[in-house]
C-alpha positions in Angstrom: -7.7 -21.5 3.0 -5.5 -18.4 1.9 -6.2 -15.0 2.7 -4.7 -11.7 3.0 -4.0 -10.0 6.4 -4.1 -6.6 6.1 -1.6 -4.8 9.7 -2.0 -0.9 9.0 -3.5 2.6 8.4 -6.5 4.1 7.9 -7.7 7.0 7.3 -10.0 9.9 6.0 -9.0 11.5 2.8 -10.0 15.0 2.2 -8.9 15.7 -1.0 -8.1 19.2 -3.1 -8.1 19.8 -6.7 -6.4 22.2 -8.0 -5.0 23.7 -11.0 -1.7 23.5 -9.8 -0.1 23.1 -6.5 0.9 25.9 -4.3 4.3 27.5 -3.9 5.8 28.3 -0.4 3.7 30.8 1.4 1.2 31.3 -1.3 -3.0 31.0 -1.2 -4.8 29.5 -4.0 -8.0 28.5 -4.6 -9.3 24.9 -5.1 -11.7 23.9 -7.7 -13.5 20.7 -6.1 -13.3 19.2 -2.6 -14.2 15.5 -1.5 -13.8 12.8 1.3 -13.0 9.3 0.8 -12.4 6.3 2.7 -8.2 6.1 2.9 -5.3 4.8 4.8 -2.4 2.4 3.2 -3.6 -0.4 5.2 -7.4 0.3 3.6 -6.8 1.1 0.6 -4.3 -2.1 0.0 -6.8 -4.1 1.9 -10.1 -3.3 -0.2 -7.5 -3.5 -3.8 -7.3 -6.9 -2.2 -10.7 -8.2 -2.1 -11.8 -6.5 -5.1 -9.3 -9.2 -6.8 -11.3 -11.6 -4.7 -9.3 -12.7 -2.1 -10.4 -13.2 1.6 -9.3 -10.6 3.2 -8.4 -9.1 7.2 -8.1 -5.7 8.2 -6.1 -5.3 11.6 -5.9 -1.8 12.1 -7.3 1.4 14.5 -9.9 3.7 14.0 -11.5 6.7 16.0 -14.5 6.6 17.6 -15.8 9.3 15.5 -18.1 9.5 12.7 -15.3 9.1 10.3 -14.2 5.6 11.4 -17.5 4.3 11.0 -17.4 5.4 7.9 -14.4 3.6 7.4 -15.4 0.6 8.8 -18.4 0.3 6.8 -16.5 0.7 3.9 -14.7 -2.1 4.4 -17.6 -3.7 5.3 -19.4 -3.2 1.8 -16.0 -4.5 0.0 -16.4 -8.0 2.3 -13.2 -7.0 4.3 -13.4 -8.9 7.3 -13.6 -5.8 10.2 -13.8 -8.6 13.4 -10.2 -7.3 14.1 -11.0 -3.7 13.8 -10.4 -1.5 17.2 -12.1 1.7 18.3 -10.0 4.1 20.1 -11.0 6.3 23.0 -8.0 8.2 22.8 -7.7 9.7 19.8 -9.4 10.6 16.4 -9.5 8.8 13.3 -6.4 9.1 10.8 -6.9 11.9 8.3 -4.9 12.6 5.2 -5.3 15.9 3.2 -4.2 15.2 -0.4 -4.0 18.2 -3.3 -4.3 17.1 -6.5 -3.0 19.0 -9.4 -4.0 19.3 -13.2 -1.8 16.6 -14.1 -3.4 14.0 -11.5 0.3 14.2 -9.5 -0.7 15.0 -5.8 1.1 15.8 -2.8 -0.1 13.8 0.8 0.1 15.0 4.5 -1.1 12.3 6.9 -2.3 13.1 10.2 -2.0 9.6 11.7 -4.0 10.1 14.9 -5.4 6.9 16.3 -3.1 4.7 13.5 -0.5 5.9 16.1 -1.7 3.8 18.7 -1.6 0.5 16.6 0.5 -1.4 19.0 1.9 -5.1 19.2 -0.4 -5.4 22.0 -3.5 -5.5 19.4 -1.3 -7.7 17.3 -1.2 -9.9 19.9 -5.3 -9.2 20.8 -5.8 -10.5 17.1 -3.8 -13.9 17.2 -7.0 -15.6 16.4 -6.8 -14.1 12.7 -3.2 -15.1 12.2 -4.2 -18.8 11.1 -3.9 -21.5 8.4 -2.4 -19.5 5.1 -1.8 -16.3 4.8 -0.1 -13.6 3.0 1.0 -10.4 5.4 0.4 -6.6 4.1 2.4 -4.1 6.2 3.3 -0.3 5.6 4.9 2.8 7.4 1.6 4.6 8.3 1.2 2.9 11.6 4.4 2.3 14.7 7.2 0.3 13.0 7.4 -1.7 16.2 4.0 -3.1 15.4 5.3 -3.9 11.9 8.0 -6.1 13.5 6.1 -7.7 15.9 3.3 -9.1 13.0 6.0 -9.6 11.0 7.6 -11.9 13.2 4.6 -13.5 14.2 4.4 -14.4 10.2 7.4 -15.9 9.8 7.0 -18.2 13.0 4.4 -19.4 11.1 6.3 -19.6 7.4 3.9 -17.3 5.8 4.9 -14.4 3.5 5.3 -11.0 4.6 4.7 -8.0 2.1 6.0 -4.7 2.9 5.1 -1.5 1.5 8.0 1.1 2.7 5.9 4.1 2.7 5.9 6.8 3.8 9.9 6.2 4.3 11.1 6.9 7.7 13.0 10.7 8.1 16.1 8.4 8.6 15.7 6.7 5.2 16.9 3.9 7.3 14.5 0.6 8.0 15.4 -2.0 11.2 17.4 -4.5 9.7 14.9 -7.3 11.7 11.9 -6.3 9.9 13.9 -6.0 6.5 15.3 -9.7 7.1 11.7 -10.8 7.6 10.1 -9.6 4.1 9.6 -12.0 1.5 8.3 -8.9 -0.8 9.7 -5.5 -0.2 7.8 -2.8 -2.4 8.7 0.8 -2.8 7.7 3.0 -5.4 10.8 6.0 -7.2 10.9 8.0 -4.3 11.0 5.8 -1.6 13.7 3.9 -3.3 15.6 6.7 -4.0 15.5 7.5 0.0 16.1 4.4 0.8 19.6 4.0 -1.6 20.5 7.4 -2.5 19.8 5.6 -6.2 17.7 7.9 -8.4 15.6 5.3 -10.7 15.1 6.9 -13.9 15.1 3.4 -16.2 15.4 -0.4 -15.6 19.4 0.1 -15.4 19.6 2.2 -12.3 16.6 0.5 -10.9 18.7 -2.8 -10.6 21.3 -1.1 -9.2 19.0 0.2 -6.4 17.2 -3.5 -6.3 20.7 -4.7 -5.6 21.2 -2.4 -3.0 17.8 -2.9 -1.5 19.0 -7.1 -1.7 21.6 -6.6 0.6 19.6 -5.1 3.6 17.7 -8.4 3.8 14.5 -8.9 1.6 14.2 -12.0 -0.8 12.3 -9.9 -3.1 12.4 -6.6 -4.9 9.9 -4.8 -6.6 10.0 -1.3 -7.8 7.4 0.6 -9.1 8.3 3.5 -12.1 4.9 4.9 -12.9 4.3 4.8 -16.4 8.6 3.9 -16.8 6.8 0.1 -15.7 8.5 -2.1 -12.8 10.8 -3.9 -12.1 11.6 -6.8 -10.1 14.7 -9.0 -8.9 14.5 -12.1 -7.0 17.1 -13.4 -4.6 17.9 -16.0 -7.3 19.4 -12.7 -9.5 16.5 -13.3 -11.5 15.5 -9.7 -13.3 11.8 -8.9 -14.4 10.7 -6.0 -16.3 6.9 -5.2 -17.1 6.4 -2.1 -19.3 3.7 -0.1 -17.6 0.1 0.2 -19.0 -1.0 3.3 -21.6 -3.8 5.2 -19.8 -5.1 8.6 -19.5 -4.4 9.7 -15.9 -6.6 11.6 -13.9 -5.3 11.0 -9.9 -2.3 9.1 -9.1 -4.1 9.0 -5.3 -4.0 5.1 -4.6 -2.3 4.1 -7.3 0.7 2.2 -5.6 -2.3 0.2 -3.3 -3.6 -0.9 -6.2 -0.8 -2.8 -6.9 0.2 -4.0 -3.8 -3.7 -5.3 -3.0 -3.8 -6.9 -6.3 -0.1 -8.2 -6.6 -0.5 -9.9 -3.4 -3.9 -11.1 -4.3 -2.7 -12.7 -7.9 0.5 -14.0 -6.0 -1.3 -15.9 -3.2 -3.1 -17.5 -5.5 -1.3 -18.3 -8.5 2.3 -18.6 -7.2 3.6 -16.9 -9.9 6.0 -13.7 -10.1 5.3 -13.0 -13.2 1.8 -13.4 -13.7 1.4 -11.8 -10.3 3.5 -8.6 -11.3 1.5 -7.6 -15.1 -1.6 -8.4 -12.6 -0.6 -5.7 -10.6 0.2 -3.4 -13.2 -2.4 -3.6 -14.8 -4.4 -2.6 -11.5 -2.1 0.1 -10.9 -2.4 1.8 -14.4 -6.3 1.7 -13.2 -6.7 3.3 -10.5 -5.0 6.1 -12.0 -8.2 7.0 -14.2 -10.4 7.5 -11.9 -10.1 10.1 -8.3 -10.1 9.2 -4.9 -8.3 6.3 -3.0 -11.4 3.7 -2.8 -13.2 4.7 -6.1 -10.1 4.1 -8.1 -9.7 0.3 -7.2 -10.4 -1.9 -9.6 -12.3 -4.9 -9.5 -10.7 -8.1 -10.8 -13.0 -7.8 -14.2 -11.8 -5.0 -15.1 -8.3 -5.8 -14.4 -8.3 -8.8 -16.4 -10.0 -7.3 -19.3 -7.1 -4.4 -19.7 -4.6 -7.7 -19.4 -6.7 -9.4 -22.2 
């Protein structure tokens, strides 16, 4: 059996229209207000099953009206929640997200129980960690619990994916979770903080790829909005996939679309390719439509914009 296991955040989005976003020190006033279901780890976990996968969510919500609606979220997806801890501690993540006129937004997390994500419920979870898998991680949740499931992955020769968001304030990543990701996925600006390489077309997005190579993943895979993606293997081997022509309405999600749906096409077709105009395609989607979980696509949908 293959499936998807999902290690990370999430959280309640409280989202912010407005017309345009705020300069320093200055008040302005919204037009429309709404909560969704959010988090990385969610978001990339529910992109997932909507491109019919089987999927696992390891992750740690609050035990608070706002992780249960998280977890039934999930729930109605068919995410598997069996590995899904309450904490006593602390609140459920939250991330307030403004959105401007042009759909760009700006993201402040508030990671709260995410925070408390440790190895130790890693280690709690072994029992999902069986037959074959593909591994999901991101930045929202303790690096050191990134590691250890990481790890525990590659004992067991299964890929590991990693997101590299948000990138740490050091723009530096541990080299022994970098040497254990068959995938390594960060969008313009994360690449940027990661290299110092400002990716502006597919030239200077190899030269950051190449970069990124060195500090130990097999695979890299850049995301350029609508500039497309681009990948290189650690056979040299360069892909580019122009992005999608959409309208765009909220960039919100946008980046877990394609992660969800690139693992989900790659797991089961074995093919880089395939797998990578897949997850563009999902990508360009969720941009028409607001909100983290709304904008997924579903696997019909996605396949008809490839058609």
């Amino acid at each position: 059996m293959n499936k998807i296991i999902v290690v990370g955040s999430l959280s309640l989005d409280l989202v912010l229209k407005v017309a345009r976003m705020p300069g320093l020190g200055e008040t302005i006033i919204a037009q429309d207000f709404a909560k969704y279901p959010g988090g990385k780890g969610n978001n990339q976990a529910i992109a997932a099953s909507r491109s019919q996968t089987i999927t696992i969510m390891i992750g740690n919500i609050g035990q608070d009206e706002y992780g249960q609606m998280l977890k039934q979220s999930l729930i109605d997806n068919n995410v598997n929640t069996d590995f899904l801890y309450e904490d006593s501690s602390s609140g459920t993540g939250l991330a307030f997200i403004t959105i401007n006129a042009d759909g760009d937004n700006s993201i402040v997390i508030a990671p709260r129980s995410n925070s408390n994500l440790t190895p130790a419920l890693i280690a709690k979870s072994k029992l999902a960690f069986t037959e074959n898998y593909l591994l999901m991680l991101q930045l929202e949740t303790p690096i050191e619990t990134s590691i250890y499931a990481a790890d525990l992955a590659k004992q067991q020769k299964q890929l590991v994916l990693l997101n590299p968001a948000p990138v740490p304030a050091s723009g530096q990543l541990p080299s022994e979770l970098m040497g254990l990701v068959d995938f390594f996925l960060p969008n313009q600006s994360e690449t940027f903080l990661l290299t110092g390489i400002e990716v502006k077309d597919v030239e200077s997005a190899k030269l950051a790829a190449l970069h990124l190579l060195k500090l130990g993943p097999k695979n890299i895979i850049i995301t350029m909005g609508d500039l497309g993606v681009f990948a290189l293997t650690h056979q040299q081997e360069e892909i580019f996939i122009p992005a999608f022509k959409v309208k765009t309405i909220d960039t919100t999600a946008a980046g877990d679309a394609f992660c969800g749906a690139f693992a989900a096409c790659y797991l089961r077709n074995n093919d880089l390719i395939l797998a990578l105009k897949y997850a563009s395609a999902a990508g360009a989607l969720a941009t028409t439509k607001s909100g983290a979980v709304p904008s997924l696509p579903e696997a019909s949908d996605i396949l008809q914009l490839l058609s």
